[in-house]
N, C-alpha and C positions, 0 to 999 in steps of 0.2 A: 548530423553529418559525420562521419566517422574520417578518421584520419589517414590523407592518401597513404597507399598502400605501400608506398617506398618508406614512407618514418613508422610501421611498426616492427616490433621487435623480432615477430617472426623473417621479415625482409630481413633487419641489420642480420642475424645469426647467418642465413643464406650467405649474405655478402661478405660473413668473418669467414666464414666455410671456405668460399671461391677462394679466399685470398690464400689462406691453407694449405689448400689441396692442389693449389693451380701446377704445379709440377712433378703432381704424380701423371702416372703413364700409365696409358691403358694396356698397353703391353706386359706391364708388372702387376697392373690389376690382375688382369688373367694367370699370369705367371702365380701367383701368392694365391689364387681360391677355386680351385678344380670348379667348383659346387656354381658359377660365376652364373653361369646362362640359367641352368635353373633357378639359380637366387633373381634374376633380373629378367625371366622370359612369363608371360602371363598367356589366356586363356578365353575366350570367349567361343563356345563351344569348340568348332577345330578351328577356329581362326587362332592364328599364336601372332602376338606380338613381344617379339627381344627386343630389351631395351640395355641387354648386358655390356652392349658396344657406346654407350652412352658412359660420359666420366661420371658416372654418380657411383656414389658407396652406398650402404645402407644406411649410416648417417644421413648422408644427402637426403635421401628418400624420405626421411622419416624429417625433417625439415620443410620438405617439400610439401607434405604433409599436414607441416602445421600451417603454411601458407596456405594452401587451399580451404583448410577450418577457418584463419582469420579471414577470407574471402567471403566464408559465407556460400561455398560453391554447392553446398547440398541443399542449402537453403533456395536458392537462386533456381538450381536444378527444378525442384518442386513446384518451384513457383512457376517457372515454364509451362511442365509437364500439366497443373492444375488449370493452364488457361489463365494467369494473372497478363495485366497489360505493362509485360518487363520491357517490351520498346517504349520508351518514357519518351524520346522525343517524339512520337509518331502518336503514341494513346494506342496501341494496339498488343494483340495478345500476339506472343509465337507460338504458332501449334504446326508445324509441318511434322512434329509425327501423332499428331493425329491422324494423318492421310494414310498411316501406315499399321493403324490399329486394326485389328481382327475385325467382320462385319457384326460375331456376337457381341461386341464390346462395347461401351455405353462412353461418353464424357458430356456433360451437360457443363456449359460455361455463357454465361448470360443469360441462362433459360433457354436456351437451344444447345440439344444433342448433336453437336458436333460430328460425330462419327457417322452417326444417319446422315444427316448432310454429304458427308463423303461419298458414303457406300451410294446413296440415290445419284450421285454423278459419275461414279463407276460405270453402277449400272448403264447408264448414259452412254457412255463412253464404248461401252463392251456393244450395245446396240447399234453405232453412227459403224465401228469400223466393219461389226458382221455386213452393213448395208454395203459397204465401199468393199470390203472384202467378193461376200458373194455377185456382188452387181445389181443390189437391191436399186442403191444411189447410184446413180451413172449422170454424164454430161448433156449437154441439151442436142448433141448428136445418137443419145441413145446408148453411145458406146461406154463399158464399161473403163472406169480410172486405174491407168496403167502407174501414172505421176502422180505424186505429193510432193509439193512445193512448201517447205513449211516457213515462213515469213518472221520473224521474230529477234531479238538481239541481246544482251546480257544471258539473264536466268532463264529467259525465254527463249533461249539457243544455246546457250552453253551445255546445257544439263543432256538434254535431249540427244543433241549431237556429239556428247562423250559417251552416254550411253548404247545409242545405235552401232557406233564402233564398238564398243567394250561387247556388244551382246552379238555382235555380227552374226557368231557361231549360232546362236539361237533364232535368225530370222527363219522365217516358216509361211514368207508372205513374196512371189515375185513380182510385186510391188515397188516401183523405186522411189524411194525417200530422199529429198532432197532438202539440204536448208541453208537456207538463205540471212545473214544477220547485218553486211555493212552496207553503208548507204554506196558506197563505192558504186556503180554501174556495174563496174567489172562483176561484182558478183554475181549481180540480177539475170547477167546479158549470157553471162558462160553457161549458167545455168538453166536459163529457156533455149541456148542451145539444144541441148537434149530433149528438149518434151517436143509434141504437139498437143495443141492445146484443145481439141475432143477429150483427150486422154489425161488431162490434168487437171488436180482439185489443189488449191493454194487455202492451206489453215494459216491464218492471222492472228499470230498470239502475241498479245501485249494486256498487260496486267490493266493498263488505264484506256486504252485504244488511242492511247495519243503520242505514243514513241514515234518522233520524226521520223527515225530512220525506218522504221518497222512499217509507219502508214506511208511514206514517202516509195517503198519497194511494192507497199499492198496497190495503190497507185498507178504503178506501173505494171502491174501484175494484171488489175484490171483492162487495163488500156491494152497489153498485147493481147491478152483474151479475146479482145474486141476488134481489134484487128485483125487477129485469123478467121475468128469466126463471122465478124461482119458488124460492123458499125452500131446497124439497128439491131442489135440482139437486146430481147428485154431480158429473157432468161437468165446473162451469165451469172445471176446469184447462186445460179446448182451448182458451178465449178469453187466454191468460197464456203469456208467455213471460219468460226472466230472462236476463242478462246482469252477468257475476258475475267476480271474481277468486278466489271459492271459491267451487266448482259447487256443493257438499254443500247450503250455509246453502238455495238456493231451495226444495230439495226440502222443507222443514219450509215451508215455505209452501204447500207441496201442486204447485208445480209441476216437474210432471218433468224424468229426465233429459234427454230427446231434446229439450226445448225450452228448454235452458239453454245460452249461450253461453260462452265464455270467454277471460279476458282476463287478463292476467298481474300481480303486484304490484312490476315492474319497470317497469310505462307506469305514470307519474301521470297523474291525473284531468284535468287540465288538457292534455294531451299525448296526450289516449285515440282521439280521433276519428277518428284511422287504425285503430282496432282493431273488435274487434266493440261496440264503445259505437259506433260509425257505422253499424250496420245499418239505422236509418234512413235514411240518407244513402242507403247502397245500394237501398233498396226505394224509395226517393222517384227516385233519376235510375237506376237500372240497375247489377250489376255493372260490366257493361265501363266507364260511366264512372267507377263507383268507382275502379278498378283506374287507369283514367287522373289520376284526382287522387292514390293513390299515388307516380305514375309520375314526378309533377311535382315532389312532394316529396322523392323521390330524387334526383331531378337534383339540386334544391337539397342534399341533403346531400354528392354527392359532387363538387361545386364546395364545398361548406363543409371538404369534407376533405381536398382536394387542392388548392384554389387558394392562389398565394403570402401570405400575410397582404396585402400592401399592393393587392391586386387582391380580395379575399376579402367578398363583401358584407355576409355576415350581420358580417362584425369588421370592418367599416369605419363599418357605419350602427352598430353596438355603441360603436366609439370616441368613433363625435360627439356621438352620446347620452352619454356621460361628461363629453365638456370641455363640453356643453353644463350639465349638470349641476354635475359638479362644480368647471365651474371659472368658468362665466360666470354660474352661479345662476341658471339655469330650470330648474326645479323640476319643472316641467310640459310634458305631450305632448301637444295635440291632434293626432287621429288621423281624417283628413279624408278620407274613398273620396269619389271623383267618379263614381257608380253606384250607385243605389238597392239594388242588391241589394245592397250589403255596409251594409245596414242594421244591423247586430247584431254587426259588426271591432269597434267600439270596448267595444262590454261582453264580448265575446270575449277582446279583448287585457288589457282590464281584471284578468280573472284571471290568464290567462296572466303577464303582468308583475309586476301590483303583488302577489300570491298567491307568485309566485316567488323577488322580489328586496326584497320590502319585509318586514328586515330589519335586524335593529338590533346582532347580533354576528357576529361572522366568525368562520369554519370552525372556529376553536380556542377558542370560547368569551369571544373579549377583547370588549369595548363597541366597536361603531363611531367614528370622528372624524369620518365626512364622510356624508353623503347616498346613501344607494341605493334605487334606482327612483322611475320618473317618477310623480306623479298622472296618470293616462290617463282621457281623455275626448272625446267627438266624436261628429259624424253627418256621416248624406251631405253631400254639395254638391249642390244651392243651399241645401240646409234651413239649414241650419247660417249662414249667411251671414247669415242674418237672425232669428241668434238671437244667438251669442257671439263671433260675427268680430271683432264692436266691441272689445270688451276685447285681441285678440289684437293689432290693427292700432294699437289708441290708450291701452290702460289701461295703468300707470305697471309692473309686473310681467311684462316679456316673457316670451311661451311658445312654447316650440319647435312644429313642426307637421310631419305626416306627410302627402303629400298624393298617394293612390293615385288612378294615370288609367288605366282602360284606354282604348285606343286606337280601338276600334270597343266599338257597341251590341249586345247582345244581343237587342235590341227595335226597332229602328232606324223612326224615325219622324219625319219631316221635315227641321228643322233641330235637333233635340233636341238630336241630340249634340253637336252643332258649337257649341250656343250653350250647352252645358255645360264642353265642351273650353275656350272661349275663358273662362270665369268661373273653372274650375281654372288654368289659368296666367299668367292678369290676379290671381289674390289672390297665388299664390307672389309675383309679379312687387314684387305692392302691398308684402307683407311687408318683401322686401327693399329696393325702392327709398325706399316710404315717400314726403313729400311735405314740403320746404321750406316757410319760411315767404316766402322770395322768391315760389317757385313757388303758395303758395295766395293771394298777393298778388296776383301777375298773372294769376292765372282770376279774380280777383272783379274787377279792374280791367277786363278785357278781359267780364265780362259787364255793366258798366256800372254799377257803384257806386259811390258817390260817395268820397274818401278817410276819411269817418268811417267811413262803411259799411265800409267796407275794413280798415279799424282795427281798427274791429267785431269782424268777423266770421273774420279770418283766423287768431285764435288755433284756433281750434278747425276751423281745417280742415287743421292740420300734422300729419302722420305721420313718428312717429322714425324707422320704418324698421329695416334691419338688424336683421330679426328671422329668426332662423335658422330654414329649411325642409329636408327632405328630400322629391322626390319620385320615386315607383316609379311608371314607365310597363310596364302591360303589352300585350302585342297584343288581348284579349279575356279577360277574366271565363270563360273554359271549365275543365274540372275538373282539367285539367293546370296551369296557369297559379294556377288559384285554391288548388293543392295547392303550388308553388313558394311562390307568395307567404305562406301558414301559416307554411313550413317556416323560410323566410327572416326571419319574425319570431321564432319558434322558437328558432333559433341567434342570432342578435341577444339575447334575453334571456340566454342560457345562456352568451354571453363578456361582458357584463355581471356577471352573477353571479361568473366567476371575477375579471373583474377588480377586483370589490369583497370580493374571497374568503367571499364567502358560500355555503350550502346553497340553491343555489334550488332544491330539489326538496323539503324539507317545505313543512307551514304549521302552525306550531303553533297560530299567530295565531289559528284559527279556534275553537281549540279550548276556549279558559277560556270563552267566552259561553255553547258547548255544556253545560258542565258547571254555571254557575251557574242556567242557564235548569231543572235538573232538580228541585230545592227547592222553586223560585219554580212551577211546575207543578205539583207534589203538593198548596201551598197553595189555587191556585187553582180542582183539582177535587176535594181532601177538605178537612178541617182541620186537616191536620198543620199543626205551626209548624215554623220556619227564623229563627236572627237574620240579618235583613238592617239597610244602614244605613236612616236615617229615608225618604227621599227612595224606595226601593226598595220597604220594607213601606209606605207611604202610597199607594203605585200599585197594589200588590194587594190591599190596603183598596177601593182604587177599583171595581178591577175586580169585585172581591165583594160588590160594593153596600152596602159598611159606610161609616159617615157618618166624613165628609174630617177630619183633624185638625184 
């Protein structure tokens, strides 16, 4: 068992570094090295990620460096990529990019060819939507499916429905995709607003087929089904399909094999969107460009598995995220897209990272010393600018920030982008440079205030500044580019994870609420009792309209 990774030597050198460097200024950084952004900005084919607005030097870097060698991060990598079973508490392999491997390409792990495996449920996949597309599959009224209901919660929703928005511009299907993930009513109810139910097919995707809230809406899905269309309908299994890592479990829900898809128990849910948990994706913009959002996410994997560490993105933006963390205490990630469509990156990532890496023991069971994973939160640009920017530019707790630009609009409309462009790279700009109190002296002097006024007013127009940024420029938001950039956040969490030696492939985390919520539910639709504390049995008093303590 090697020794946690805060007492080796690589760490302390970091942590002498931090102490060091802590009151240099990124503003003098830049000021002292023309050369900055090309010394700090890297490559994956036109994807560019700067990292020059990050406080690291080339020292840093090359420290940074040797922390991820004492990790063992190229090791670990391999071991992923080869199909080893690195989910140690699970016994399972991670291969979600296998889902993204070429159809020529081969991986044999356990004695089964993985990638055939895929490609055979592609194929699948690219067959079920041509039927619902052309009107092959239709409803038990004959009529062709106008509605997709798609049923699902976490990975099983999250993924899907960041990418339908992100890919909008690419729909090629007037088809309306709909999804569905809390148990709330509210959602189930607003959203069969819209359909009628000849017209609608509801895909049920849950990794196990037993997510409450997933079979609790499948449920109810069935039930209005049956209610429009009529009580005794035997048929309604043509309006239902499932999407399962055990095909068996759907069939006891009544629907059959032929419309069961499947996905394996080596993708985590968080990680599925490349699998057939994205057949919406596929039916909402088209195989081909599905296939194309694969194609992007490979590239990113084999620049993640073949580039030198110090050119290597996903493990360079992983490193800054550490000394950002762990060694300058920011805590926190705003996750900034400069394009409306990546409305839904930040509660996307949300899981993805904090789900992965937020974690409180390392691989062998010891308690953590130090911090792992960011708080993640954000929206697009401009939204976002005039809602929490304030805090990130001026409040006492700096926060690191991600700040994605593509480069052209997908919607291209006046001056939009242009006057979006220049507000993405005036706030990085803000961040960093921030604003003297010399400098907020002399704007208020020079707009003509008097020296009281000036006095006034200029406390509160200074920006520290030197607030660390990372930005990913891409050429366009297309299904290639928008499958790199996934993939690249992807591996980004997953050398984090090793270099804080944790399991980021369970969540146990999710799991005690799961289990205490099943008591506290029996109370609330029979009378069984449960000891709860005071505070817990007072709320289901509440709820059961028994009078307040």
């Amino acid at each position: 068992m090697p020794p946690p990774i805060d007492q080796t030597a690589a760490w302390r050198a970091l942590a002498a570094h931090a102490t060091a460097t802590r009151n240099r200024h990124l503003r003098d950084a830049f000021a002292a090295d023309p050369e900055r952004f090309a010394k700090f900005s890297f490559r994956c084919g036109d994807l560019l990620l700067d990292l020059s607005r990050q406080r690291i030097e080339t020292e840093t870097l090359e420290l940074l460096l040797d922390l991820a060698r004492e990790a063992q991060v190229e090791v670990w990598r391999d071991r992923m990529l080869r199909g080893e079973h690195i989910n140690i508490t699970e016994d399972r392999a991670v291969l979600h990019t296998a889902l993204r491997r070429p159809a020529d390409a081969s991986l044999t792990v356990d004695g089964t060819d993985i990638v055939a495996l895929v490609q055979r449920e592609l194929d699948r996949m690219a067959e079920i939507i041509d039927a619902i597309r052309n009107g092959t599959w239709r409803g038990i009224t004959e009529k062709p499916f106008r509605h997709v209901v798609c049923l699902g919660i976490g990975g099983s929703d999250l993924g899907p429905r960041m990418a339908l928005e992100a890919l909008n511009a690419d729909r090629d299907s007037d088809i309306a995709i709909h999804c569905v993930s809390n148990v709330d009513s509210t959602d189930i109810v607003r959203t069969l607003e819209k359909c009628e139910a000849e017209t609608t097919l509801f895909v049920v995707a849950s990794k196990t087929f037993t997510t409450q809230e997933t079979m609790a809406n499948a449920e109810t899905a069935r039930a209005w089904l049956q209610e429009k269309l009529g009580p005794g309908i035997i048929d309604w299994p043509r309006h239902f399909m499932g999407i399962s890592a055990n095909t068996a479990v759907p069939g006891k829900f009544g629907i059959p094999p032929n419309q069961v898809l499947q996905f394996w128990d080596w993708v985590g849910g968080r990680y599925s969107l490349w699998s057939a948990i994205g057949f919406p994706i596929a039916l909402g913009i088209g195989m081909h460009n599905f296939r194309a959002m694969l194609a992007g996410a490979h590239a990113m994997d084999t620049h993640f598995a073949s580039a030198p560490l110090r050119e290597n993105l996903p493990v360079l933006m992983a490193l800054a995220g550490v000394w950002n963390i762990n060694f300058l205490g920011l805590t926190s990630l705003a996750v900034l897209p400069y394009d409306q469509s990546l409305c839904k990156l930040a509660p996307y990532l949300q899981q993805a990272d904090m789900e992965s890496n937020g974690k409180s023991v390392d691989r062998w069971g010891r308690s953590l010393g130090y911090a792992t994973g960011p708080i993640v939160f954000g929206e697009p640009g401009t939204n976002g600018q005039h809602a929490f920017y304030q805090l990130l530019h001026q409040g006492p707790l700096p926060v690191a920030a991600d700040f994605i630009v593509p480069l052209k609009s997908r919607y291209p409309l006046g001056r939009h982008h242009e006057i979006l462009l220049a507000n993405a790279f005036a706030q990085a700009q803000a961040l960093m440079r921030g604003r003297t109190r010399a400098e907020a002296e002399a704007e208020l002097q020079a707009a003509g205030m008097t020296p009281e006024q000036v006095a006034k007013l200029a406390p509160h127009k200074v920006f520290p500044g030197n607030r660390p940024s990372t930005t990913i420029v891409l050429p366009k938001l297309d299904p290639y580019h928008f499958g790199m950039l996934i993939a690249l956040y992807e591996h980004k969490i997953f050398v984090q994870g090793i270099l804080w030696a944790v399991n980021s492939f369970d969540q146990w985390g999710v799991e005690l609420g799961k289990q205490l919520a099943k008591p506290i539910l029996e109370e609330l639709i029979d009378t069984a009792q449960h000891p709860h504390d005071a505070a817990t049995s007072a709320l289901i008093g509440l709820a059961r309209g028994l009078p307040a303590p």
